[in-house]
N, C-alpha and C positions, 0 to 999 in steps of 0.2 A: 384849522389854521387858514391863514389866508393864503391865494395864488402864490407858489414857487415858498412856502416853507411847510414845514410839517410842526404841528402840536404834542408834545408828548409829557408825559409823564417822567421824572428823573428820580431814584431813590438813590441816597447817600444814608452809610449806618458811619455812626462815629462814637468815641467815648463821650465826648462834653461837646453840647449843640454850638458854644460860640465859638468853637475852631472850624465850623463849616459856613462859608460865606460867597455873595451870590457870583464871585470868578468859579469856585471849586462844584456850583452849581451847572454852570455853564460850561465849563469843561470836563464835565459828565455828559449833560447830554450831546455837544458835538465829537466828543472820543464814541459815545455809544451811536450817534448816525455815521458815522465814518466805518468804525470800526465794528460792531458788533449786529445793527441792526434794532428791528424793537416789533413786538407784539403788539398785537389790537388791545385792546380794554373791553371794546364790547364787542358783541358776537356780531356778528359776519362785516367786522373789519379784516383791512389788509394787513398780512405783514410783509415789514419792512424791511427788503437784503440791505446788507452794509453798501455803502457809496463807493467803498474801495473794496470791491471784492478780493481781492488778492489780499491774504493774512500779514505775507510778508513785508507787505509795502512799509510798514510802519517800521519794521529792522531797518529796510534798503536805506528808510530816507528819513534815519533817525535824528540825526543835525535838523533837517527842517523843523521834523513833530517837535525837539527838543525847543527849539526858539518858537516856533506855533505856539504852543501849550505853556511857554511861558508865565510870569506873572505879566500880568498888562499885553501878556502876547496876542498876536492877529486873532486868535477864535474868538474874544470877547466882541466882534464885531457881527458874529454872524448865529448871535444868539439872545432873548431876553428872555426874563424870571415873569410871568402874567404876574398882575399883581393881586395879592389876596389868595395867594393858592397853597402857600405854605403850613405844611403840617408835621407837625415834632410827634411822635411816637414811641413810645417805652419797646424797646426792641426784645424780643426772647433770646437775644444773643449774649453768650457769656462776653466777648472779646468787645462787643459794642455795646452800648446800652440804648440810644436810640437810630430812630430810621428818620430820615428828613426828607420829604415827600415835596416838589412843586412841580408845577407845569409850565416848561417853558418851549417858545416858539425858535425854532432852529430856519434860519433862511437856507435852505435848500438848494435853490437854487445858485446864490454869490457862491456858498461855498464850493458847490461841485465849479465853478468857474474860478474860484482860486488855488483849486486844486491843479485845473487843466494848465492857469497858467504858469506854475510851478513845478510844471511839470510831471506833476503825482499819478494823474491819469492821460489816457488820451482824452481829447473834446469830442463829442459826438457828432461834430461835423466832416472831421477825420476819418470815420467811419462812411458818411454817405459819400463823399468826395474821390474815393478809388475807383 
């Protein structure tokens, strides 16, 4: 990906492919850089700790995530679907039938500054600044 975002990979398993569409793609992958982190794809990539290390955060400041995550809410600004990367898969899951695969670019960078200024984290300049 380019300077201040990261590229990754996103899977969604669902019953029928056209109730997954590219908001519920994109608030996959910015709940999984926030919250969960992500693995390399190829060997001797990095992996990625969560942005908000603290689990809790997302309890504390459930009102915010709740309007964040919204439909049309703030995360659709700090994410795109590449285009042409979309792959539908017959899934081996009783409860899902397929997996929906894309690659989308997560900006990085705005978000951990819309975090800071919301409060969610401290800024990294608050750190050197003591």
């Amino acid at each position: 990906g380019a300077q201040g975002t990261y590229l990754i990979k996103v899977y969604l398993y669902t019953k029928k492919v056209k109730h997954v569409n590219d908001p519920d793609l994109k608030k996959a992958a910015i709940h999984g850089v926030l919250f969960r982190g992500f693995s390399p794809l190829e060997k001797g990539g990095v992996t990625q700790k969560p942005l908000l290390s603290d689990p809790s955060l997302e309890q504390s400041n459930a009102s915010y995530f709740d309007k964040f995550f919204s439909n049309d809410g703030t995360f659709m600004h700090f994410a795109t679907i590449v285009p042409n990367t979309y792959e539908v898969v017959k899934s081996g899951r009783k409860a899902f039938k397929y997996k929906i695969c894309v690659t989308a670019q997560v900006h990085k960078d705005a978000l951990r500054k819309e975090m800071e200024k919301n409060g969610i984290i401290k800024s990294l300049s608050s750190v050197f600044n003591k």
